[in-house]
N, CA, C and O atoms as CSV, one atom per row, in Angstrom:
chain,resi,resn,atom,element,x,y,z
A,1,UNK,N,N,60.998,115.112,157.874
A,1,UNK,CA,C,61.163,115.918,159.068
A,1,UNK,C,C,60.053,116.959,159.187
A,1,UNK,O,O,59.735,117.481,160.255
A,2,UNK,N,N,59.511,117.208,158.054
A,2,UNK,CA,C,58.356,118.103,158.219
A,2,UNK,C,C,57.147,118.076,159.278
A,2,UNK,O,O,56.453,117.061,159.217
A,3,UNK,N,N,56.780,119.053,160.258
A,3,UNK,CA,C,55.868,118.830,161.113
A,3,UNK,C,C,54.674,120.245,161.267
A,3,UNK,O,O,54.993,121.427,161.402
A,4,UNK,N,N,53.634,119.828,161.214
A,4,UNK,CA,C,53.198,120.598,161.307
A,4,UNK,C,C,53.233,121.637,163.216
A,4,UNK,O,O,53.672,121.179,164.271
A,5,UNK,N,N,52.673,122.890,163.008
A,5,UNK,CA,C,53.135,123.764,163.920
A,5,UNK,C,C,51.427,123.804,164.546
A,5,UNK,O,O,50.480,124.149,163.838
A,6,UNK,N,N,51.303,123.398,165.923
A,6,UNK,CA,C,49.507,123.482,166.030
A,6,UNK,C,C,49.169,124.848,166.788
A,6,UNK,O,O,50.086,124.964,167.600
A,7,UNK,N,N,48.605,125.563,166.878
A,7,UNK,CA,C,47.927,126.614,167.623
A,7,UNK,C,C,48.663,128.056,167.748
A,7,UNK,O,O,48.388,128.921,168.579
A,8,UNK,N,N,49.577,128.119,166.825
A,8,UNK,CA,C,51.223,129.152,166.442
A,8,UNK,C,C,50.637,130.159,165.771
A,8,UNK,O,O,49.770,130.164,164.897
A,9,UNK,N,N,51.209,130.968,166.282
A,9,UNK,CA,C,50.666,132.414,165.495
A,9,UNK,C,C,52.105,133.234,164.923
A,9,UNK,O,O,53.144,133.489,165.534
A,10,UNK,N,N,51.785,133.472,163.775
A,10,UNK,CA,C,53.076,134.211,162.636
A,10,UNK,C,C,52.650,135.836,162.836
A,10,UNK,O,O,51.456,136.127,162.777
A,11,UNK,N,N,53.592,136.811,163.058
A,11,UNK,CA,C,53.368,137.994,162.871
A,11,UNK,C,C,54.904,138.233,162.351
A,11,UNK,O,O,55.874,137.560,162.700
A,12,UNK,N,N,54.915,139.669,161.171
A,12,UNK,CA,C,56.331,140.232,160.813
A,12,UNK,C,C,55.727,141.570,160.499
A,12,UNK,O,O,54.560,141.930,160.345
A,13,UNK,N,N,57.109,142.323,160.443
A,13,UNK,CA,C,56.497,143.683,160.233
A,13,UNK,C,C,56.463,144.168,158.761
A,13,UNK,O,O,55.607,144.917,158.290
A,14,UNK,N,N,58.010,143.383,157.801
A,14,UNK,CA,C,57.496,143.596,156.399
A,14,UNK,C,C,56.937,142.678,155.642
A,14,UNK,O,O,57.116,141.553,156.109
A,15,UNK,N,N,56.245,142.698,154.524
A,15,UNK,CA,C,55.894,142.304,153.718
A,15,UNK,C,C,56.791,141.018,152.730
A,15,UNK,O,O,56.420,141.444,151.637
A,16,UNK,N,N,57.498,140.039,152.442
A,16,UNK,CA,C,57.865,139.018,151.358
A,16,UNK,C,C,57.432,140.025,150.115
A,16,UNK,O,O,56.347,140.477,149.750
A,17,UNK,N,N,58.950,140.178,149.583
A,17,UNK,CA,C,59.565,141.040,148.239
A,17,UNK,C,C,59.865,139.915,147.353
A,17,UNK,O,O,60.510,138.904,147.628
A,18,UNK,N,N,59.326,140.225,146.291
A,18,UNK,CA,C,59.712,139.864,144.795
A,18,UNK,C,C,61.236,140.690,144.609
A,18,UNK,O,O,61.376,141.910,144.525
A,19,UNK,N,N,62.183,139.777,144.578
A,19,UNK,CA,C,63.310,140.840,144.452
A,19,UNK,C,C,63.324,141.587,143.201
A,19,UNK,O,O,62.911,141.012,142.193
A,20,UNK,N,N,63.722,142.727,143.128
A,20,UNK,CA,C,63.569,143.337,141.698
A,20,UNK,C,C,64.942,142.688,140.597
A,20,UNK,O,O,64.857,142.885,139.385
A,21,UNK,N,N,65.888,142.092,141.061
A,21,UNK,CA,C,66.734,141.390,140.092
A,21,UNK,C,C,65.968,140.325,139.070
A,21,UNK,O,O,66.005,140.202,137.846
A,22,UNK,N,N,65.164,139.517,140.253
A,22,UNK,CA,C,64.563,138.654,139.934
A,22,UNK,C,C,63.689,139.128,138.375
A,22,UNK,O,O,63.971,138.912,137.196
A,23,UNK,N,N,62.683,139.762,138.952
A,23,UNK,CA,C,62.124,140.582,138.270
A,23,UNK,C,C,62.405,140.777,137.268
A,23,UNK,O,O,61.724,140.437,136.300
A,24,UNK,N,N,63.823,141.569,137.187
A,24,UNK,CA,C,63.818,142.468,135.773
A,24,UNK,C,C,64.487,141.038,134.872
A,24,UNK,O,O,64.226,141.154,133.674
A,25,UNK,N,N,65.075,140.075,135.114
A,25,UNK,CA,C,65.569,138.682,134.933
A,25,UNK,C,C,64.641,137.737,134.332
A,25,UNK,O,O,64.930,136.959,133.423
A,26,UNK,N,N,63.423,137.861,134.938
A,26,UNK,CA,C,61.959,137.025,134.858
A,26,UNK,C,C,62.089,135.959,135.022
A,26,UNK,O,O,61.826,134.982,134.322
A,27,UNK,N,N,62.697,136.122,136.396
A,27,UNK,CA,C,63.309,134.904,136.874
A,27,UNK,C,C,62.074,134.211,137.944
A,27,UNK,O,O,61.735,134.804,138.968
A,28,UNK,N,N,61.629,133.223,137.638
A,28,UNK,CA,C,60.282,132.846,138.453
A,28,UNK,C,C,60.763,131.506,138.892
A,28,UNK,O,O,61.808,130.982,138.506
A,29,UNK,N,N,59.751,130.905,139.886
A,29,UNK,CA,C,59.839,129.337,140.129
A,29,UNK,C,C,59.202,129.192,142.032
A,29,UNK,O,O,58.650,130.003,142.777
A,30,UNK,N,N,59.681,127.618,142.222
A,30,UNK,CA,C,59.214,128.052,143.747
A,30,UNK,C,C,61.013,127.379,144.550
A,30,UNK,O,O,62.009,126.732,144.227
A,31,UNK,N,N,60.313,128.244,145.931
A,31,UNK,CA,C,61.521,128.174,146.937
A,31,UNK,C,C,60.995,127.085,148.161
A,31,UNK,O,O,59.976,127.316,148.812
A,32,UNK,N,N,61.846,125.864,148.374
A,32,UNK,CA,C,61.428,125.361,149.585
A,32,UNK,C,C,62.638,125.619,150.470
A,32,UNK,O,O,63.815,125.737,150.130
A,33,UNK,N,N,61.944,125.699,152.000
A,33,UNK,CA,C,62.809,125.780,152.817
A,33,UNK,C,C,62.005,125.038,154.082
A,33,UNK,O,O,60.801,125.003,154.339
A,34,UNK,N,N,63.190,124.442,154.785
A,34,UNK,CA,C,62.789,123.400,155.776
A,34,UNK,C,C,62.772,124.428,157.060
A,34,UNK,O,O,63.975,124.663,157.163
A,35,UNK,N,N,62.045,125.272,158.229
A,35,UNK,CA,C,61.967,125.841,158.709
A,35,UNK,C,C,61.877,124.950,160.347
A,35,UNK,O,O,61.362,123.868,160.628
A,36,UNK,N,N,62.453,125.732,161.005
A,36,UNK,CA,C,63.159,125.227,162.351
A,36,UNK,C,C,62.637,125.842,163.813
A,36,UNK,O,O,63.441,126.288,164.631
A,37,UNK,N,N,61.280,125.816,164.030
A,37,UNK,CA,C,60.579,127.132,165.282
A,37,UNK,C,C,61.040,125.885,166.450
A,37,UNK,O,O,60.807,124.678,166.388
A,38,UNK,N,N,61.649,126.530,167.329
A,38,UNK,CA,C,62.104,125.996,168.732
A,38,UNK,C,C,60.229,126.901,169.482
A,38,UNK,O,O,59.381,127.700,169.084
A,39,UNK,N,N,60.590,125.842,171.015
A,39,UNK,CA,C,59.718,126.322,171.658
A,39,UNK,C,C,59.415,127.692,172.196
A,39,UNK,O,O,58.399,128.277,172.571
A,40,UNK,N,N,60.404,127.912,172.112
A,40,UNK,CA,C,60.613,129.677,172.583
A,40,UNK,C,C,60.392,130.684,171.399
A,40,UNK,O,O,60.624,131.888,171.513
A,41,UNK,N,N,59.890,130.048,170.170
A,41,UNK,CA,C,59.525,131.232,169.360
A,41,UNK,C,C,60.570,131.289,168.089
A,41,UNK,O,O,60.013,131.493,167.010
A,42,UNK,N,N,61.672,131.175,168.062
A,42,UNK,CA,C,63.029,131.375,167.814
A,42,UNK,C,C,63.115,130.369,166.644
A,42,UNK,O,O,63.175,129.151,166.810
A,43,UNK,N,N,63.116,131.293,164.867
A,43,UNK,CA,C,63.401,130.370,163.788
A,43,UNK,C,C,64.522,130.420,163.320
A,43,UNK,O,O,65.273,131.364,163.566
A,44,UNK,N,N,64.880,129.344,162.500
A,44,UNK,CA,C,65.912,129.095,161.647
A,44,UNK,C,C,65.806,128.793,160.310
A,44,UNK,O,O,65.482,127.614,160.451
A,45,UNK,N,N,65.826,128.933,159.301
A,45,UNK,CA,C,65.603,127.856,157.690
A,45,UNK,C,C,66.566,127.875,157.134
A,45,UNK,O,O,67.527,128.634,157.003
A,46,UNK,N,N,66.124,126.598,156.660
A,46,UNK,CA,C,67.342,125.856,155.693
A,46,UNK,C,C,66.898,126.269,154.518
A,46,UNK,O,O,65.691,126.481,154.406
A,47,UNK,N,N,67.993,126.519,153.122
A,47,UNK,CA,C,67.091,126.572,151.907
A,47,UNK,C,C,67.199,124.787,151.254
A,47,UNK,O,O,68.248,124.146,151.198
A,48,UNK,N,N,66.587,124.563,151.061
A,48,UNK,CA,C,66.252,123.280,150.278
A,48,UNK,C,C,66.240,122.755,149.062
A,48,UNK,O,O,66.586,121.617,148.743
A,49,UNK,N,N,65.549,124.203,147.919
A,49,UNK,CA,C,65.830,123.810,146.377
A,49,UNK,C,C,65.306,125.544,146.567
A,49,UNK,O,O,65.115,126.224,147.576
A,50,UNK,N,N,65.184,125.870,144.995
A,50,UNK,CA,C,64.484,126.968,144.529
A,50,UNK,C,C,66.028,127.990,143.903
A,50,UNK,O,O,67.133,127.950,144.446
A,51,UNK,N,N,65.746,128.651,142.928
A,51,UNK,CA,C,66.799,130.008,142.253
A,51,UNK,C,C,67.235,130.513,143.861
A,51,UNK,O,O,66.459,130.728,144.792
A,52,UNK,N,N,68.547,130.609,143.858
A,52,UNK,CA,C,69.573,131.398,144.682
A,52,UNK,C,C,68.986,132.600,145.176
A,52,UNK,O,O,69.037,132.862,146.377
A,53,UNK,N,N,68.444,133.339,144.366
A,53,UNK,CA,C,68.104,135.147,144.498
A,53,UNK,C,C,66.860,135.246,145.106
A,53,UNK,O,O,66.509,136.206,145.793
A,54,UNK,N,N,65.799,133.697,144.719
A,54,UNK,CA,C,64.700,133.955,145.077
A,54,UNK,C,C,64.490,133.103,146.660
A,54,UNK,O,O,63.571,133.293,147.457
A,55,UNK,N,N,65.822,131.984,146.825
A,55,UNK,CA,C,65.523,131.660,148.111
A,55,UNK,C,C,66.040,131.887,149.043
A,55,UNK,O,O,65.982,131.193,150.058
A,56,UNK,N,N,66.896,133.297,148.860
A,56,UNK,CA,C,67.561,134.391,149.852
A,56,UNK,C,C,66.720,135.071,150.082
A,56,UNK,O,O,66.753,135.588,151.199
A,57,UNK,N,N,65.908,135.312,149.444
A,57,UNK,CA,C,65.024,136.625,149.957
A,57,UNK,C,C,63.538,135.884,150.389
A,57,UNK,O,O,62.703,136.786,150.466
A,58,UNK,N,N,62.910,134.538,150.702
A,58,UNK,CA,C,62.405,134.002,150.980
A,58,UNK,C,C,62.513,133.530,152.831
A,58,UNK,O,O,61.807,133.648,153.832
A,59,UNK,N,N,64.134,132.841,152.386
A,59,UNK,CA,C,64.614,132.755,153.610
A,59,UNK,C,C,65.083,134.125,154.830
A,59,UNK,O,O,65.336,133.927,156.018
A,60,UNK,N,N,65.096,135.239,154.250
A,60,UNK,CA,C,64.808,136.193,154.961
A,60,UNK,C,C,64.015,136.627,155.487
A,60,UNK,O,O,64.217,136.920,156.665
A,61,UNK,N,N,62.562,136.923,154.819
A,61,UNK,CA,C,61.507,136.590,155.575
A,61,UNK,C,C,61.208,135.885,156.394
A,61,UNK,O,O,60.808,136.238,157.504
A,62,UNK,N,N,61.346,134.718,156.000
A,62,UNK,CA,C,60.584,133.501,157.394
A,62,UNK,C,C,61.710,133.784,158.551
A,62,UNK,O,O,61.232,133.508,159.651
A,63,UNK,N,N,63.367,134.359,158.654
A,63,UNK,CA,C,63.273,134.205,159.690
A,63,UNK,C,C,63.147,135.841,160.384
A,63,UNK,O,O,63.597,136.047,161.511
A,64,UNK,N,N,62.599,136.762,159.711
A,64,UNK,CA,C,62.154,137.890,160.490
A,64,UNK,C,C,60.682,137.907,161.345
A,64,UNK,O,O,60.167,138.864,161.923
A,65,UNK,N,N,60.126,136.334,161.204
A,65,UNK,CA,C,58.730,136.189,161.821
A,65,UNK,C,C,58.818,136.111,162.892
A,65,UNK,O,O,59.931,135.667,163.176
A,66,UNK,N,N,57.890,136.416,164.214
A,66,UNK,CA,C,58.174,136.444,165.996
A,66,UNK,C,C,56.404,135.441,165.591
A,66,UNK,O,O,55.310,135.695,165.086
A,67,UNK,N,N,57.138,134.249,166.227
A,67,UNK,CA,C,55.994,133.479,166.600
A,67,UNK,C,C,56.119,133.383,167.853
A,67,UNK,O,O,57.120,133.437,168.568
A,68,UNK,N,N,54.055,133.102,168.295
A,68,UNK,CA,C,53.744,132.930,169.358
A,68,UNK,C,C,52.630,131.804,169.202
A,68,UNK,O,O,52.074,131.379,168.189
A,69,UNK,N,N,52.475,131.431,170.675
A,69,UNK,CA,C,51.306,130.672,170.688
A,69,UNK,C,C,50.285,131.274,171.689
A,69,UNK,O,O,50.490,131.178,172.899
A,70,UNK,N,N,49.343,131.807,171.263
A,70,UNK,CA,C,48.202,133.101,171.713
A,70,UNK,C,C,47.330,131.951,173.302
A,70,UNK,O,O,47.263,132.073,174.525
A,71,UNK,N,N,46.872,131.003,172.333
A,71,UNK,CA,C,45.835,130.003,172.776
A,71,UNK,C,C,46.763,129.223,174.036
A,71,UNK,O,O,47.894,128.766,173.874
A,72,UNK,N,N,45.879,129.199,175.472
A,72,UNK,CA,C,46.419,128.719,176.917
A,72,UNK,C,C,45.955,127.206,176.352
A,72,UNK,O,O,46.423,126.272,177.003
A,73,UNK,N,N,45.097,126.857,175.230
A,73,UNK,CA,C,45.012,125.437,175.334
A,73,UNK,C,C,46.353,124.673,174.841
A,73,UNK,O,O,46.705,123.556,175.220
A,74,UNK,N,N,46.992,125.465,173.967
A,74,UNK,CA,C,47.934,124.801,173.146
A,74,UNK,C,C,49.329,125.132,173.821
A,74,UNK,O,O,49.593,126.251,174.260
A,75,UNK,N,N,50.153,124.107,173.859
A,75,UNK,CA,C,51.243,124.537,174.979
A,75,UNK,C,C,52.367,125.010,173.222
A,75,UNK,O,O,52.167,124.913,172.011
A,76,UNK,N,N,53.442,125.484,174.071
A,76,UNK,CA,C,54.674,125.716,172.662
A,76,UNK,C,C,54.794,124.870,172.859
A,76,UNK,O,O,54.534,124.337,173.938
A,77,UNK,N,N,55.415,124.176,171.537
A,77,UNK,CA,C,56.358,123.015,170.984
A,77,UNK,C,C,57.166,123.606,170.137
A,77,UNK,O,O,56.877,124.643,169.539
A,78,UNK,N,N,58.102,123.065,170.041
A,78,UNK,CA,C,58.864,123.194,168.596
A,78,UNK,C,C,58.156,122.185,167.747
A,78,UNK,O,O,57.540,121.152,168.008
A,79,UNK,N,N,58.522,122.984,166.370
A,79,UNK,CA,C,58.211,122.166,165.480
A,79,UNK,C,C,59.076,122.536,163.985
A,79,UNK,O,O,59.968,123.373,163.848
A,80,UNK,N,N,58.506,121.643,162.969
A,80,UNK,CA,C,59.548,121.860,161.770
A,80,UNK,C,C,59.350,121.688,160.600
A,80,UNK,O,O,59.874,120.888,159.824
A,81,UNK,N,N,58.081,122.931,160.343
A,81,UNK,CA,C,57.357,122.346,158.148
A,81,UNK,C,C,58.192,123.055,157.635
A,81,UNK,O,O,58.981,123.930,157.992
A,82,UNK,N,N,57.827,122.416,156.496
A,82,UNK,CA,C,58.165,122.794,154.778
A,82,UNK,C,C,57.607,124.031,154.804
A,82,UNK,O,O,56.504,124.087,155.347
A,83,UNK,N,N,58.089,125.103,154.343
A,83,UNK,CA,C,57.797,126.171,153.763
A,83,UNK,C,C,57.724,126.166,152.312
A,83,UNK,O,O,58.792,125.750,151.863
A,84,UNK,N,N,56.678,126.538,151.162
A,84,UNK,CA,C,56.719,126.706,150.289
A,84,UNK,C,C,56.593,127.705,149.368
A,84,UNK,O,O,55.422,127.985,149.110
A,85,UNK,N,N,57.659,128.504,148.630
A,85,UNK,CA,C,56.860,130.018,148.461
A,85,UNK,C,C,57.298,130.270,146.848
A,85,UNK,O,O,58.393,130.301,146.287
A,86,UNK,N,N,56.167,130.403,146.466
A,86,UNK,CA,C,55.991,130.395,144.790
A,86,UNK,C,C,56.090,131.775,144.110
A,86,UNK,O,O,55.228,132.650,144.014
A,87,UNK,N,N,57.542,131.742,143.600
A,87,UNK,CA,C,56.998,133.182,142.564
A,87,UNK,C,C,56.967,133.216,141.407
A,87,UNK,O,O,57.706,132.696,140.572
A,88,UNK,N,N,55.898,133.983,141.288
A,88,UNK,CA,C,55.118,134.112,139.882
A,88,UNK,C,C,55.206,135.245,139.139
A,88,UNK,O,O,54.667,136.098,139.844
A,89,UNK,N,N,55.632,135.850,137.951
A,89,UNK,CA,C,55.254,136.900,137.057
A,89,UNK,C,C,54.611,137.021,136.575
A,89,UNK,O,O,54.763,136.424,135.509
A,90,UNK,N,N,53.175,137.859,136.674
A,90,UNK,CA,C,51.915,137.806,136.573
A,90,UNK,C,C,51.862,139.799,136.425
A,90,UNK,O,O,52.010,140.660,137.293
A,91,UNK,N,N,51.600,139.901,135.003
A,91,UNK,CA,C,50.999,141.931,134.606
A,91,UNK,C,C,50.297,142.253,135.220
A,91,UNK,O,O,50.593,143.438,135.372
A,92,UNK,N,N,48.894,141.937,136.148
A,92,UNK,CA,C,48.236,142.388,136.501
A,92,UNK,C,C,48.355,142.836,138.193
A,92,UNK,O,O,47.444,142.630,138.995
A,93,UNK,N,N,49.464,143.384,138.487
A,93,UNK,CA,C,49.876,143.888,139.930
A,93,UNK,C,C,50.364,143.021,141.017
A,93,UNK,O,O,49.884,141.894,141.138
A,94,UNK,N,N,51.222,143.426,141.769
A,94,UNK,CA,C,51.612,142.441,143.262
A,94,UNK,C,C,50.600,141.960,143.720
A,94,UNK,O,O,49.472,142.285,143.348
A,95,UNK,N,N,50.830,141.185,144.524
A,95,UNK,CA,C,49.725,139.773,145.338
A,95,UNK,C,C,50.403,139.074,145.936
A,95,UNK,O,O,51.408,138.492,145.527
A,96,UNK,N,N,49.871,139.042,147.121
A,96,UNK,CA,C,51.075,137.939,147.752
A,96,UNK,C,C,49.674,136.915,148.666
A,96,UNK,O,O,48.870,137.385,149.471
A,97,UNK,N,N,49.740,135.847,148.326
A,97,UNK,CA,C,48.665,134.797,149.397
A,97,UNK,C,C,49.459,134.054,150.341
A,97,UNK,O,O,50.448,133.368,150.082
A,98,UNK,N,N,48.918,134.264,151.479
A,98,UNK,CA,C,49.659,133.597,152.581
A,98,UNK,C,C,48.768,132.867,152.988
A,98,UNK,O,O,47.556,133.023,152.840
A,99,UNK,N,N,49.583,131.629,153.779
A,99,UNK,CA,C,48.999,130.202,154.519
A,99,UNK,C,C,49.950,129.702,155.092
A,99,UNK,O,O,50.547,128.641,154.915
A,100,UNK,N,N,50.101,130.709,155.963
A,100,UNK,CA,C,51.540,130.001,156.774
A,100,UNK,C,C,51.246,129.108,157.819
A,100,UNK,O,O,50.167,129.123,158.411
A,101,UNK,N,N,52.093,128.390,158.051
A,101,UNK,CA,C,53.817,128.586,158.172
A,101,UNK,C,C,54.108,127.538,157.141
A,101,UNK,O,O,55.126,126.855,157.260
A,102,UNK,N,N,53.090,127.322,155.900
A,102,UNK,CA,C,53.505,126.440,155.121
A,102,UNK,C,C,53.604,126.472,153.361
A,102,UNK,O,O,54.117,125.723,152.529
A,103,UNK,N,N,52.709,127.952,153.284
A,103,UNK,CA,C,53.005,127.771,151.764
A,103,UNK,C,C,52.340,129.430,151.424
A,103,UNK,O,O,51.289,129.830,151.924
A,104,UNK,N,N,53.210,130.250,150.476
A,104,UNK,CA,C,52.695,131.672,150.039
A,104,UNK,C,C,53.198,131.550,148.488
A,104,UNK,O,O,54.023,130.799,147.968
A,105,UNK,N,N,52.348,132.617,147.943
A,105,UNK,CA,C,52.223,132.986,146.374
A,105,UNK,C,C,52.491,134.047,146.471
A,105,UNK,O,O,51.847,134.892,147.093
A,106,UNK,N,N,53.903,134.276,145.631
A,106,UNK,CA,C,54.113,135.820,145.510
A,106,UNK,C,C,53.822,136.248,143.843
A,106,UNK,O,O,54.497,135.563,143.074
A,107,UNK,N,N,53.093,137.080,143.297
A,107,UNK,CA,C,53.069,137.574,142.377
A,107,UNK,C,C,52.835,139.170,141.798
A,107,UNK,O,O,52.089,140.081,142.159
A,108,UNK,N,N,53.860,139.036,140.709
A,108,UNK,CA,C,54.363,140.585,140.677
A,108,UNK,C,C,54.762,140.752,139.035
A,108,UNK,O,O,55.341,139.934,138.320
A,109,UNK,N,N,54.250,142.091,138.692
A,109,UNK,CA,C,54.937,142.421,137.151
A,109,UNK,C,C,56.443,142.197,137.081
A,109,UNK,O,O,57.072,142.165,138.138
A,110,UNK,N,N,57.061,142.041,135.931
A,110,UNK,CA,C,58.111,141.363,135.359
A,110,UNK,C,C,58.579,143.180,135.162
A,110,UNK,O,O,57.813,143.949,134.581
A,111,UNK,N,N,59.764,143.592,135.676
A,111,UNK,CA,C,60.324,144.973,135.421
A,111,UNK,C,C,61.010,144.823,133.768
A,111,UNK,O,O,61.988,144.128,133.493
A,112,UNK,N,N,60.486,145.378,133.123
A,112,UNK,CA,C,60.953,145.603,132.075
A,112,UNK,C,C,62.433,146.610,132.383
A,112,UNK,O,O,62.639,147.479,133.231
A,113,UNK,N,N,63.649,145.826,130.853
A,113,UNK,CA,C,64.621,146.320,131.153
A,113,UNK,C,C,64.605,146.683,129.399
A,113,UNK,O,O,63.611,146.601,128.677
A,114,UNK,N,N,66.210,147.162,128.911
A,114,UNK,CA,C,66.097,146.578,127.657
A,114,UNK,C,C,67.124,145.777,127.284
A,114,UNK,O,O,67.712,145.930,126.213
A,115,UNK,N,N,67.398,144.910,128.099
A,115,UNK,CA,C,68.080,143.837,128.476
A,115,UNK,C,C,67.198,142.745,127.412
A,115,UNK,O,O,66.000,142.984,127.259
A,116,UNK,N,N,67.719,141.732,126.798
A,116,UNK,CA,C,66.973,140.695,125.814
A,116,UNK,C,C,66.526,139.570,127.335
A,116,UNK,O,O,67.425,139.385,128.155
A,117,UNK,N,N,65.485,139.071,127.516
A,117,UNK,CA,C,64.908,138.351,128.399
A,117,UNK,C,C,65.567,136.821,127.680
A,117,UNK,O,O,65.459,136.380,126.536
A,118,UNK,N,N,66.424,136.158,129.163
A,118,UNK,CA,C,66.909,134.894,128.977
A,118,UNK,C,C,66.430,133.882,128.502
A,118,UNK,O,O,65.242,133.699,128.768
A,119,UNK,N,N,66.954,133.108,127.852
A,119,UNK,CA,C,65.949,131.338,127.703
A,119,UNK,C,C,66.065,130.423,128.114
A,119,UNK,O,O,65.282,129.516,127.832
């Protein structure tokens, strides 16, 4: 069902959070979600696979995005990709790489607790 989205423009106002549960958990992996843009702009996502904690707060993002289509060449369509969004625990500071509407890297220090880290 995956389709790509042609001439669509993504804007949001916050940023895709590393949840801090996650975090202090070191709980990493990736989140897919099957994402649903009608012609009018208007998303929906499904979660698909990925940790519970990390594809709630994934799927929150994508649907706080207001898409448009800027370009008079490209008419709206709906359409319907894969979203893919990878998180990573990585010491050397937050980072987040985006390439939407189809795939982001979130990476972020691991919150130390003094909790024994799971196996």
């Amino acid at each position: 069902m995956a389709q790509k989205c042609k001439g669509m423009e993504v804007k949001y106002e916050n940023d895709i959070q590393y949840p801090n549960e996650a975090r202090a958990s070191h709980l990493q992996g990736e989140v897919v979600l099957q994402l649903h843009i009608a012609a009018d702009g208007s998303l929906t996502a499904d979660i698909v696979s990925g940790p519970p904690a990390l594809a709630e707060s994934a799927k929150r993002f994508a649907e706080s995005w207001s898409i448009t289509w800027p370009s008079s060449n490209t008419a709206a369509a709906a359409c319907a990709p894969v979203l893919r969004v990878t998180y990573k625990l990585k010491a050397d500071g937050f980072k987040v790489k985006e390439k939407l509407p189809t795939h982001i890297m979130v990476e972020a220090p691991p919150i130390e607790t003094n909790e024994p880290a799971p196996h």
